[in-house]
C-alpha positions as CSV (number, residue, x, y, z in Angstrom):
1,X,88.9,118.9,133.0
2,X,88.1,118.4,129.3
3,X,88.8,114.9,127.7
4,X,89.5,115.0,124.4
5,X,88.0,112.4,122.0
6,X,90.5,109.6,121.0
7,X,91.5,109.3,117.4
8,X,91.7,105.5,117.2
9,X,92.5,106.3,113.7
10,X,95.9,107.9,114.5
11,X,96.3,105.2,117.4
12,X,96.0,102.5,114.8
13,X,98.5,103.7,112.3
14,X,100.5,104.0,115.4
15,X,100.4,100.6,116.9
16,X,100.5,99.6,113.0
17,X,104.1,101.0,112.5
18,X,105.2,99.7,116.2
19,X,104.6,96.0,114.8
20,X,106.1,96.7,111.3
21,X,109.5,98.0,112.8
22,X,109.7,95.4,115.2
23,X,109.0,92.8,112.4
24,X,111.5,94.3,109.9
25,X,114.4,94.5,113.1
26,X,114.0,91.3,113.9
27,X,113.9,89.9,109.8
28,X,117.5,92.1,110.0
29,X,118.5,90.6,113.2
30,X,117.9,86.9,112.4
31,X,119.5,87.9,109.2
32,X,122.6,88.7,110.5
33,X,122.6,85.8,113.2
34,X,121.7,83.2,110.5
35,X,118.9,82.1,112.4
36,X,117.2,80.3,109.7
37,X,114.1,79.4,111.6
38,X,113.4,82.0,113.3
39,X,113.5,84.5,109.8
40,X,111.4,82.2,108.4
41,X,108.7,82.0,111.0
42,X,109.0,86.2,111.2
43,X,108.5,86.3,107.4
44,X,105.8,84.2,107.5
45,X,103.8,86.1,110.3
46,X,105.1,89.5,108.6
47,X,103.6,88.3,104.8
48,X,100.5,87.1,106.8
49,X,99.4,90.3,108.0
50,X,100.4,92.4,105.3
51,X,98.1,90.5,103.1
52,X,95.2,90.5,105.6
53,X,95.7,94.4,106.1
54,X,95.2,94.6,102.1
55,X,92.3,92.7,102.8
56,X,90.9,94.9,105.2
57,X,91.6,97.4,103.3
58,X,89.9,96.5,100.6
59,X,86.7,95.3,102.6
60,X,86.6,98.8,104.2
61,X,86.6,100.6,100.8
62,X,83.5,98.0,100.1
63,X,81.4,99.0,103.0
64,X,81.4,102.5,102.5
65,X,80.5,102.1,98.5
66,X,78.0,104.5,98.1
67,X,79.5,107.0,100.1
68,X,80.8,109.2,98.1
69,X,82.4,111.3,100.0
70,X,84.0,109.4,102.0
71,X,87.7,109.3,100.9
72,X,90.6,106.7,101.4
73,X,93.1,108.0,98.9
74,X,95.0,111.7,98.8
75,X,93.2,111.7,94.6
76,X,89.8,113.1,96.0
77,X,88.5,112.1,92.7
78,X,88.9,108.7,93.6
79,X,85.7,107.3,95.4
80,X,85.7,104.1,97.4
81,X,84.4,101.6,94.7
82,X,87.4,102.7,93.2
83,X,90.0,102.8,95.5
84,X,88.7,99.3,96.1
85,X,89.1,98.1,92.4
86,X,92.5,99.8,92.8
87,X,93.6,97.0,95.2
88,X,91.6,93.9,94.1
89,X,93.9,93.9,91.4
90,X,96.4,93.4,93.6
91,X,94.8,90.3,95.3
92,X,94.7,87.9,92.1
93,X,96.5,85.7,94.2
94,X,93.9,85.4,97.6
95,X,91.3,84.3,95.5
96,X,90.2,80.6,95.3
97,X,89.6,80.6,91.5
98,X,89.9,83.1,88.4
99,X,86.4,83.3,87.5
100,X,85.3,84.8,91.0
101,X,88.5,87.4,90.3
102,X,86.8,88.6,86.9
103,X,83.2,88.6,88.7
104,X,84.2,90.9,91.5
105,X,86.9,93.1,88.7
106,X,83.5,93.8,86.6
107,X,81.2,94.6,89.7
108,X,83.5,96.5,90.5
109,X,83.8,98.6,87.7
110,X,80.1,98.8,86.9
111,X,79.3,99.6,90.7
112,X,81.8,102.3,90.5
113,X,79.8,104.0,88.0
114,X,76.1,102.7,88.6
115,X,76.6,104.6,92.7
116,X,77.4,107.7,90.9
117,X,74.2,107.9,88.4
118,X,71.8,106.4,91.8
119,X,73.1,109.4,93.2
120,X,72.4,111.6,90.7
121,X,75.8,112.4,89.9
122,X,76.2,112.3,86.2
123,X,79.7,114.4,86.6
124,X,81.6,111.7,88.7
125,X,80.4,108.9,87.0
126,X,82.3,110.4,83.9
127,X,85.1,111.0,85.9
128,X,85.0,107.2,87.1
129,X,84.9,106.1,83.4
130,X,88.3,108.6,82.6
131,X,89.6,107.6,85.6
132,X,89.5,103.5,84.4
133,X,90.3,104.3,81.2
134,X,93.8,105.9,82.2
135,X,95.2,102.9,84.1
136,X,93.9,100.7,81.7
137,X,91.7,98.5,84.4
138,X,88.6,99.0,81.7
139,X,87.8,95.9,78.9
140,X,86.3,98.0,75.7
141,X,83.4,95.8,75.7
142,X,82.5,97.3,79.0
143,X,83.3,100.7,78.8
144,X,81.7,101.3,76.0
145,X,78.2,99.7,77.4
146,X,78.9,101.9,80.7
147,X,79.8,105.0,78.4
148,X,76.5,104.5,76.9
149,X,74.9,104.4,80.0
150,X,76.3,107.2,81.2
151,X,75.7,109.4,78.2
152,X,71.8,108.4,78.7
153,X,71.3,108.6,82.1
154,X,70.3,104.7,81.6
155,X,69.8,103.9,85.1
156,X,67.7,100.7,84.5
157,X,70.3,99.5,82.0
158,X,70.1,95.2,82.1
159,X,73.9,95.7,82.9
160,X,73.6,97.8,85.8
161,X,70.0,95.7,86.5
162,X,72.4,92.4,86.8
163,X,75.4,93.6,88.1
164,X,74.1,95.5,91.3
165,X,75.5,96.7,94.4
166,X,73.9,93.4,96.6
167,X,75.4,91.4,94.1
168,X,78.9,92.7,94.5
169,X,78.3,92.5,98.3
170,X,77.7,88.7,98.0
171,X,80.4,87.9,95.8
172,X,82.9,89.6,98.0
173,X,81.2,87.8,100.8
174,X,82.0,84.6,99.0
175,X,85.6,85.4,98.4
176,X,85.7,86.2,102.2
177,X,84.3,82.8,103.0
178,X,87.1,81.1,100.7
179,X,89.6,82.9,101.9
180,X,88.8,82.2,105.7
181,X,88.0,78.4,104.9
182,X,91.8,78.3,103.4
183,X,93.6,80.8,105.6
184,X,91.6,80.0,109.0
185,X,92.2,82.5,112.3
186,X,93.1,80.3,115.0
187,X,92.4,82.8,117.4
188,X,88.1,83.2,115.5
189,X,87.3,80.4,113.5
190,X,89.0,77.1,114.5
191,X,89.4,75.2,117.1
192,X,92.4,73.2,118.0
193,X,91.7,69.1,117.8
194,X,93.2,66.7,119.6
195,X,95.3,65.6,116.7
196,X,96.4,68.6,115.7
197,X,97.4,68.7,119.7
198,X,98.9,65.6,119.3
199,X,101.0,67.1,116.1
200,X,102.2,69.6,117.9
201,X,103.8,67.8,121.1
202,X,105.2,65.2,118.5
203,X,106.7,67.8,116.5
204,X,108.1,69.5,119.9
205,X,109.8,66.0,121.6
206,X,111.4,65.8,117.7
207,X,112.4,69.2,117.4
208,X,112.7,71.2,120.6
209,X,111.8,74.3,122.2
210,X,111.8,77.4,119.7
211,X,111.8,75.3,116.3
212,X,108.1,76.3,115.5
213,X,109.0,76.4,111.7
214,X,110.0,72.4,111.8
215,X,107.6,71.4,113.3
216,X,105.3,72.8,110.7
217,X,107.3,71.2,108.2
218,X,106.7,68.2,109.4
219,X,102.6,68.0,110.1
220,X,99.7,69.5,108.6
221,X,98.5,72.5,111.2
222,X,95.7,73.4,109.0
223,X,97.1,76.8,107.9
224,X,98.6,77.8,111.2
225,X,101.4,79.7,111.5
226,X,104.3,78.9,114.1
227,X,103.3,81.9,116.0
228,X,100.1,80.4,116.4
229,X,101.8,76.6,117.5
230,X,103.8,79.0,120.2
231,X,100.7,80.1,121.3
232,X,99.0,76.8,121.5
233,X,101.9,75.0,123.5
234,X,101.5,77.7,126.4
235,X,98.0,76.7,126.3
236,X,98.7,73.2,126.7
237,X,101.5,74.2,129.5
238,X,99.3,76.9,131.3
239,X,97.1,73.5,131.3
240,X,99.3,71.0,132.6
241,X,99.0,68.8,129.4
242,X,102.9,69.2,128.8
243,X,105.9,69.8,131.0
């Protein structure tokens, strides 16, 4: 018998749409039932991953930089670098401070171009530049310098000498550090204290079973969501630390 390969790619959009239905049924249901806490702690799971999917996203479109052909949008004219600059403008608001948004924007922007002219591919790089140009993600000041380098060929350009393709990788490593040190995975990066343990069964003999989003209303959980406080409390019951 021949086994087939497994598209984890198709599996993942799959799995993907299973969680967003059953996300946006139960916002609809809790809507209709006026279950005020239990929207809110839906929506706030529902917003969470949506965000770190644009992350993803957007780190994915990072790794494969100088790939050019590797393609992420149905445009085939747009190359990762791009795609990726694409949705960090959509991610002002994940980022710890303005300054590191404009630092990764420009990388960006030159590293779309400077992959292009490493690889010899004088064509695309002008295509790039258009590209920029016609959404109107491209300072003046810059393009010009890039069209200039472009038009030469300038590969050992100071701009493209300072803002190179290990220095985008490190910034976006930065951002990624922020990000995680403000938005920590429970399930990765953290571990529960006894405090925050101790939050959590105060907040439960106050509030009850179920009431996951009072409870974080009323301690500092460090960024967890009240998924994550569910989650903890069968811990601590699977552990015989609560009844």
């Amino acid at each position: 018998m021949v086994v087939k390969p497994v598209d984890f790619s198709h599996v993942e959009a799959v799995a993907n749409g299973w969680m967003l239905d059953f996300w946006f049924v139960s916002l609809c249901r809790y809507f209709k039932e006026d279950k005020l806490d239990e929207f809110n702690e839906t929506l706030s799971t529902f917003e969470d991953r949506v965000q770190k999917r644009m992350i993803c996203a957007f780190l994915a479109r990072i790794m494969h930089g100088k790939q050019l052909d590797v393609q992420f949008e149905m445009d085939d004219r747009v190359m990762p670098l791009m795609s990726a600059a694409d949705i960090w403008l959509n991610m002002r608001d994940t980022v710890a401070g303005e300054k590191l948004f404009e630092d990764i924007t420009n990388l960006l922007l030159v590293q779309s171009v400077a992959v292009c002219l490493d690889n010899g591919q004088r064509s695309k790089a002008s295509s790039a530049l258009k590209w920029f140009e016609k959404k109107n993600d491209l300072p003046q000041k810059l393009r010009l310098k890039l069209s200039t380098i472009v038009a030469q060929r300038d590969t050992y350009h100071p701009l493209l000498l300072s803002y190179t393709f290990p220095r985008l990788l490190e910034t976006v490593e930065s951002y990624v550090d922020a990000f995680l040190e403000k938005n920590p995975s429970d399930y990765l990066l953290q571990k529960w204290t006894y405090q925050l343990d101790q939050n959590l069964k105060h907040g439960f003999k106050r509030h009850g079973t179920g009431k996951w989003a009072r409870i974080l209303l009323d301690y500092d959980f460090e960024g967890r969501t009240g998924t994550q406080l569910k989650d903890r409390w069968r811990v601590l019951k699977r552990n015989h630390e609560v009844s």
